[in-house]
N, C-alpha and C positions, 0 to 999 in steps of 0.2 A: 383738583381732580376733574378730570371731564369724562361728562354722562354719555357722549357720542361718539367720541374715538377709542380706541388703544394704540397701542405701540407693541405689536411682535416680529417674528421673523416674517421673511419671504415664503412664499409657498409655491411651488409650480403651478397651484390653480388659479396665481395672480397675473400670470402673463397676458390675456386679453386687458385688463384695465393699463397694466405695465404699459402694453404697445399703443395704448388709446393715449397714456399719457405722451410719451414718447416722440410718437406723431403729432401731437399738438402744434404747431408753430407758436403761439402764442405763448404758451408755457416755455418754448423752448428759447424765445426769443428774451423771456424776463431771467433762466438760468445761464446762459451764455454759449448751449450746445444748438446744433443743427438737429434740426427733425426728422426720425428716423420714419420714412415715408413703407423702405423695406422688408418687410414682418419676420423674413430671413434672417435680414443682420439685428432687428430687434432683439430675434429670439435668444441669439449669440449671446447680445449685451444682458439679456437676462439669464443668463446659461451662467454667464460670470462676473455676474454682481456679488458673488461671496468671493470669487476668490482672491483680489487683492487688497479686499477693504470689507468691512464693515458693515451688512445693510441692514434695515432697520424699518418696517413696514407700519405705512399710517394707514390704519383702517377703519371703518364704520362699523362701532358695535354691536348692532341689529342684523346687519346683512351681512358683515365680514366683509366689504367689496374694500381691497385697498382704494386708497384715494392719494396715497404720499410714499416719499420714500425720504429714507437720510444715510449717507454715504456717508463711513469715516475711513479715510484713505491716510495709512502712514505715510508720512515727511519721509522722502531719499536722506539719508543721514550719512554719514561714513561712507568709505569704501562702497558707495550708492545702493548698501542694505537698507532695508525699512527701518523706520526710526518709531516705533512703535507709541515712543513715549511722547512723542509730537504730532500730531494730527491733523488732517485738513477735513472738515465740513462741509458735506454737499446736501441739498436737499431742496425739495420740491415736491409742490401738490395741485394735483388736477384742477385746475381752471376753475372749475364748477364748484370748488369747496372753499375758495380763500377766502378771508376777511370772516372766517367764524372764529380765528384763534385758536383751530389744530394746531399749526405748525408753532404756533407757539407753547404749547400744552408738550407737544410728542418733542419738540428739542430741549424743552426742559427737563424730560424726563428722559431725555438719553444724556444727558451731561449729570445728569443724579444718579442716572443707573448702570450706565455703559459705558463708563469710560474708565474702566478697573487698570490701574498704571498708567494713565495718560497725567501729562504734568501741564501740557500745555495746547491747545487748541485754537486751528487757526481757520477764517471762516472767508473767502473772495467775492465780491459781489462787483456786480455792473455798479459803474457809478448813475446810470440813470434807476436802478433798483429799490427805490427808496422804500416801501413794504420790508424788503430786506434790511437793509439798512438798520430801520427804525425797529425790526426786528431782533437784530443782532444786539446793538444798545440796551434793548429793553433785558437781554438776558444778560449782560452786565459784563459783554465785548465792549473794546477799547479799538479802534481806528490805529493801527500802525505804520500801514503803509498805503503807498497809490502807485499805481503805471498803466500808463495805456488810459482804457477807461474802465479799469478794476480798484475797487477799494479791500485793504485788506483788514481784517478784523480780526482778534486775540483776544484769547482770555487764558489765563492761568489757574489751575487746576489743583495745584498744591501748592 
């Protein structure tokens, strides 16, 4: 259990830290997207982070100021409907927080808590991401695939 974070929903009163993270380059450059400089198209991307996937707000227990997010995005399955029961993992946390072992506290406790029907889960990283990486291993992902310079990570779920 950790005395400093939780893990709840999104809140619309999270979009100032959202667009702080978002613009980050540096954040943005260890997750693999472009930095949304625009507060416009930020807003968007915050407008519709529930609707295709999953999200999942890391926050500071004292102030409530989100500091992370974790994205679970169904697999295209079939007929390219969502595959609800297979999953892909995104997640990131504001610069100024890593290396206290959030992100690892707040994804263990979405793969024990949130992931009701999922069978299988799968997680992409930079191959120069090694935080991640060493990350993923430690919650007891498996390396199944590579391309480009992405590593891909799995863990099975039932």
């Amino acid at each position: 259990m950790n005395k400093e974070i939780e893990v709840t929903e999104l809140y619309d009163t999270d979009f100032p830290a959202y667009f702080e993270m978002m613009s980050d380059p540096v954040m943005a450059q260890k997750t693999g997207f472009e930095p949304v400089e625009d507060e416009q198209k930020a807003k968007m991307l915050f407008e519709s982070e529930n609707d295709t996937n999953k999200t999942y707000a890391i926050r500071l227990k004292d102030t409530h100021r989100l500091v992370g997010l974790i994205n679970i995005f169904p697999e295209i399955g079939d007929n390219f409907e969502p595959d609800f029961e297979n999953v892909e993992l995104g997640y990131f946390i504001n610069t100024s927080y890593q290396q206290r072992g959030y992100m690892t506290y707040a994804l263990q406790w979405v793969l024990e808590q949130g992931m009701d029907g999922v069978s299988i889960v799968e997680a992409t990283v930079d191959v120069n991401n090694i935080a991640s990486q060493h990350l993923l291993l430690k919650l007891g992902f498996t390396q199944v695939d590579k391309y480009d310079d992405n590593l891909v990570y799995s863990q099975k779920l039932k």
